[in-house]
C-alpha positions in Angstrom: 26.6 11.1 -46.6 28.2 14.1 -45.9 27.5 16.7 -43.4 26.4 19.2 -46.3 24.1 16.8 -47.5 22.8 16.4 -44.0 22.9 20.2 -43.7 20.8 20.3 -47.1 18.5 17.8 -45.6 17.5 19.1 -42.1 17.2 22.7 -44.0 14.4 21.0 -46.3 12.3 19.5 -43.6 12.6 22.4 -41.3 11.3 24.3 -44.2 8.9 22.3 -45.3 7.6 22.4 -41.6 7.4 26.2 -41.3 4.4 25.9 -43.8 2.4 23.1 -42.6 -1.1 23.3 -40.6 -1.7 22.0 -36.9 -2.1 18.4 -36.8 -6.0 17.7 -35.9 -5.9 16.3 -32.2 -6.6 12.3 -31.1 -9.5 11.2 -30.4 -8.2 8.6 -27.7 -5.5 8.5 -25.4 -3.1 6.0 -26.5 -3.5 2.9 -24.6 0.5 2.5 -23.9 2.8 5.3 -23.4 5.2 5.3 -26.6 8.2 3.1 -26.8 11.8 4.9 -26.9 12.8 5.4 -30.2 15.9 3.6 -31.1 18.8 5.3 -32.0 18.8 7.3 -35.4 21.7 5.9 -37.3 22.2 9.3 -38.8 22.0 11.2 -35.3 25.6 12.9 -34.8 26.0 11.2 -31.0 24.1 8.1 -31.9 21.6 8.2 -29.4 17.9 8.0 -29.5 15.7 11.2 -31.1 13.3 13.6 -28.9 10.2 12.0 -29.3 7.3 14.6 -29.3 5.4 14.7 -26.1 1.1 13.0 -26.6 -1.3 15.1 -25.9 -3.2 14.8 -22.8 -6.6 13.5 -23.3 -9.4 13.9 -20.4 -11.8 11.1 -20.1 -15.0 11.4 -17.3 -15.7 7.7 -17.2 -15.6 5.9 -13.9 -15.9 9.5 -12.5 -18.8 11.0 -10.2 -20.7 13.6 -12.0 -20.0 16.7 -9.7 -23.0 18.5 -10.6 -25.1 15.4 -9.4 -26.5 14.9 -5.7 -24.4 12.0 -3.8 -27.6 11.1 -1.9 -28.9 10.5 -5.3 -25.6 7.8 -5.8 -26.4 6.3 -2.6 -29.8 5.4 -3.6 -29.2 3.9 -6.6 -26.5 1.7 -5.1 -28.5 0.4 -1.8 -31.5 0.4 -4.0 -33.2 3.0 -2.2 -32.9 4.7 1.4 -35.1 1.8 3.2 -36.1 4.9 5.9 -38.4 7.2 4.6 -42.4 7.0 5.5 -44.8 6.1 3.7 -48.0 7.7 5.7 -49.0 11.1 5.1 -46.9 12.4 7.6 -43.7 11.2 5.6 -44.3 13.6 3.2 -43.3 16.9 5.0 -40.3 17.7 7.4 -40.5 17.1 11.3 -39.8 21.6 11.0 -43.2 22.1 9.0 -45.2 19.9 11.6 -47.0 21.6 14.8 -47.7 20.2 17.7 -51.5 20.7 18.8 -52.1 18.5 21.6 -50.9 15.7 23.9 -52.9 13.0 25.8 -50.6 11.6 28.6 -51.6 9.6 32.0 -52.8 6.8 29.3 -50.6 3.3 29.1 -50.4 4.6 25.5 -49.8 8.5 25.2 -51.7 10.0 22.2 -50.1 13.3 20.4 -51.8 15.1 17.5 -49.7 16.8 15.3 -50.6 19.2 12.0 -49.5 18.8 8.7 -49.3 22.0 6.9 -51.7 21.7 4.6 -54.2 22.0 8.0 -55.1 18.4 8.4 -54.9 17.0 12.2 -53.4 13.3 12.5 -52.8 11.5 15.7 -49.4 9.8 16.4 -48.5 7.4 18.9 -45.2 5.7 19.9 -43.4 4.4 17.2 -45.2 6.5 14.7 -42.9 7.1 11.4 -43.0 11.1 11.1 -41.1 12.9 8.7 -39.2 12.8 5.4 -36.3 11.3 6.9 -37.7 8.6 7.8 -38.2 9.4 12.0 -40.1 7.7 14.7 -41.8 9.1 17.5 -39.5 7.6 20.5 -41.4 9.1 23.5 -44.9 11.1 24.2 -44.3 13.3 27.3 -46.3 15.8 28.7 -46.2 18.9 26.4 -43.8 17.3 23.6 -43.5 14.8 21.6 -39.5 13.3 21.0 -38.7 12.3 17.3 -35.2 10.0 16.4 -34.4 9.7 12.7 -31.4 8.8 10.8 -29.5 11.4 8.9 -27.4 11.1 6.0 -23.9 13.0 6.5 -21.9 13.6 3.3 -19.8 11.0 3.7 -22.2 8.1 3.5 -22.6 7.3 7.2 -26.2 7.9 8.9 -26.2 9.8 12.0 -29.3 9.2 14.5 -30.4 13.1 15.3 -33.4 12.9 17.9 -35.8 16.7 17.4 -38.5 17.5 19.8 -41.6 18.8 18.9 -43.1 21.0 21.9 -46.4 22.6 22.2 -47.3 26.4 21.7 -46.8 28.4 24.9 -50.4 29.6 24.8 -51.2 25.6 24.5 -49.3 24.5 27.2 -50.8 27.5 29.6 -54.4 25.6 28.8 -53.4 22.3 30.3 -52.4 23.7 33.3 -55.7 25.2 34.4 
């Protein structure tokens, strides 16, 4: 061929080119990046032709949904946080709980605690106590010592110990 036929050629496609819609995008990544093209045998310098760049394609699987809790991820994978209570006092937080009264000078202290909702329960040593899963570690005169395990946001549990100490105007009674 000659170069006006080449001329004549390019002129054509680049024309035909100017007119033509957007190619619709792919659904799916391609599995391999492309292969170099091999040389164009009418390319002036012989080597191989710009191929166009693939589009980039975004795909969410094997991903953590962001917008999902990652305590949620860690239950379903351990099948469950194996700490929580299930007595009536694992249904509210160690913060909503009050402290009414403590029995010591026993071989077994006695504490009563109550629940929000009004209702008076006793706890003793080893007493699961909260949503997370605590237990009461110690009875001591005028409060009562609670260790659970926490959940950082890592994974890892943390053991947190809270204590729960009587009302002022409580404590003042027991010293009469």
């Amino acid at each position: 061929m000659t170069r006006a036929a080449i001329a004549m050629a390019c002129a054509a496609a680049l024309a035909a080119a100017c007119g033509s819609k957007k190619p619709a995008p792919r659904a799916a990544a391609p599995a391999a990046p492309p292969a170099p093209a091999a040389a164009a045998p009418g390319a002036p310098d012989g080597g191989p032709e710009a191929a166009p760049a693939p589009e980039w394609v975004y795909s969410s699987v094997g991903k953590r949904d962001p917008f999902r809790s990652f305590i949620d991820e860690l239950e379903a994978t351990r099948g469950g946080v194996l700490t929580r209570c299930n007595t009536p006092l694992g249904r509210f937080e160690l913060e909503q709980l009050k402290l009414v009264a403590v029995v010591t000078g026993l071989a077994d202290p006695v504490a009563m605690v109550e629940a929000p909702n009004g209702v008076g329960y006793s706890v003793r040593r080893g007493a699961c106590v909260g949503k997370n899963g605590g237990v009461v570690a110690a009875i001591r005169s005028g409060e009562v010592l609670v260790s659970e395990w926490a959940i950082k946001a890592d994974g890892s549990r943390d053991k947190t110990q809270t204590i729960l100490k009587l009302p002022r105007e409580a404590a003042l009674n027991l010293e009469e």
